[in-house]
C-alpha positions in Angstrom: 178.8 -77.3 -92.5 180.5 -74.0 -94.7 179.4 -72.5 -97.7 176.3 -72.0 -99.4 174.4 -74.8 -97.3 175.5 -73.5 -94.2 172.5 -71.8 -92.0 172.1 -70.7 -88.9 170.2 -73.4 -85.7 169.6 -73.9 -82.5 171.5 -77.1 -80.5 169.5 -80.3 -80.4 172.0 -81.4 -77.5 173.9 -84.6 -77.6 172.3 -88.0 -79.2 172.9 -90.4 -76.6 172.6 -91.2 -73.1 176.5 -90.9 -72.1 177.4 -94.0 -69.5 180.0 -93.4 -66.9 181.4 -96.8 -67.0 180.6 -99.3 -70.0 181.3 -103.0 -68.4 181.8 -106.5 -69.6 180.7 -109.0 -66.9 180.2 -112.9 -66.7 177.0 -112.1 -64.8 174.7 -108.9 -64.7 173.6 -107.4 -61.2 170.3 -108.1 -59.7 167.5 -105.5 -60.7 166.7 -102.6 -57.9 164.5 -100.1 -57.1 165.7 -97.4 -54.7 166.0 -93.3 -53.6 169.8 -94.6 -54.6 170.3 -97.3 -57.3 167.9 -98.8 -59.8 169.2 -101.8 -61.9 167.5 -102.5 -64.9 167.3 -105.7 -67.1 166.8 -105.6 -70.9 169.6 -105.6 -73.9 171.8 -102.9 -75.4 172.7 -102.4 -79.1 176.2 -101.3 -79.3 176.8 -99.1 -82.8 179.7 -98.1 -84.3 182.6 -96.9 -82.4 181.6 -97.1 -78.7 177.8 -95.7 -78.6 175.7 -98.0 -76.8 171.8 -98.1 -76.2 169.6 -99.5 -73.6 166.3 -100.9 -74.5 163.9 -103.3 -72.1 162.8 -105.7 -74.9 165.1 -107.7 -77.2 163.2 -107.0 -80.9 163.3 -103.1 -80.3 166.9 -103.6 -79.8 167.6 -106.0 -82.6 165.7 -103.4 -85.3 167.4 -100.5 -83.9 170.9 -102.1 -84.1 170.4 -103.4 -88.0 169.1 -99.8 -89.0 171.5 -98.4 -87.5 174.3 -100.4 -89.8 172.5 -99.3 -92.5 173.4 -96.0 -91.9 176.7 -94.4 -93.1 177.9 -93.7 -90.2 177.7 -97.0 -88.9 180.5 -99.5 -89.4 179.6 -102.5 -86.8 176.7 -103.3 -84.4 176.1 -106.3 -82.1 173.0 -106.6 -79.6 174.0 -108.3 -76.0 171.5 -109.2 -72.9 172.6 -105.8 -70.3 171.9 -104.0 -67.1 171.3 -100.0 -67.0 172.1 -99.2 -63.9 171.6 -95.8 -62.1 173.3 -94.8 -58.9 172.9 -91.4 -56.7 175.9 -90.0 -55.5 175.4 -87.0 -53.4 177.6 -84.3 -54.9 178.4 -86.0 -57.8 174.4 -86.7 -58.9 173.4 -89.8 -60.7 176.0 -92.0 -62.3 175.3 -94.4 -65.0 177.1 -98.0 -65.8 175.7 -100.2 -68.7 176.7 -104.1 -68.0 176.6 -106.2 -70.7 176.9 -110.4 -71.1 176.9 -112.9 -73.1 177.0 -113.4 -76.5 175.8 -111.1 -79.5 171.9 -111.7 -80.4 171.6 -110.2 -83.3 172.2 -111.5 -86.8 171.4 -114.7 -86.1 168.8 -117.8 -87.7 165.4 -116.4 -88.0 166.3 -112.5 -87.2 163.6 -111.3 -90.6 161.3 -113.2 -88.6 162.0 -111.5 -85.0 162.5 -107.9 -86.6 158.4 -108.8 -88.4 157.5 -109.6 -84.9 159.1 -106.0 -83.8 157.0 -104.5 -86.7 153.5 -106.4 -85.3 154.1 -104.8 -81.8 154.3 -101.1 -83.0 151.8 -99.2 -82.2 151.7 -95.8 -83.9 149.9 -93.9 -81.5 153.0 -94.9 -78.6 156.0 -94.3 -78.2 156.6 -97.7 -76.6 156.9 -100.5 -78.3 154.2 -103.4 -77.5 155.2 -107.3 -78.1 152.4 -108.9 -80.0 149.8 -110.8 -78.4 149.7 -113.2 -81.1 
């Protein structure tokens, strides 16, 4: 920004969580816990031009992914089942790979209904989202 509406700030940092390695596989890693790797199951929302983001539950992912193509900025999205993954490379520290499969899950039959079903599980004192119990 220059001119009048210019002002001075502080950095928030970068907006994302920046994978090492962004992989499409026919089949996603088992899940682990370890001092070295973790593998974690749950779906990513892939936005505009290669920023992808790792959620454990489906519905958070399908109303972050639709938001976000309402945005501007935003010229595609598609949702897909993934695996976070986090190894520890001594030297190197902890290197991230998001897996992704299958087919896109979002804007599909009944996706008003799923993203209502997102809206039930909020809960506003949480940061987590909670599916409904009904």
């Amino acid at each position: 920004m220059s001119g009048p509406q210019a002002r001075a700030g502080r950095s928030l940092g970068r907006a994302l969580v920046d994978y090492d390695d962004v992989l499409d596989v026919d089949q996603l890693p088992r899940q682990a816990t370890s001092d070295r790797l973790g593998v974690r199951h749950g779906y990513a929302a892939h936005i505009g031009a290669g920023l992808w983001f790792f959620f454990d539950a489906l519905l958070p992912a399908l109303a972050f992914g639709r938001a976000a193509r309402m945005s501007v900025q935003c010229s595609s999205y598609d949702v897909r089942r993934a695996a976070d993954q986090v190894r520890h490379h001594a030297g190197r520290g902890d290197v991230r790979t998001l897996y992704v499969t299958g087919a896109n899950l979002d804007r599909a039959p009944g996706e008003k209904q799923q993203l209502q079903r997102w809206a039930d599980g909020i809960d506003p004192t949480s940061a987590y989202w909670h599916g409904p119990t009904t």
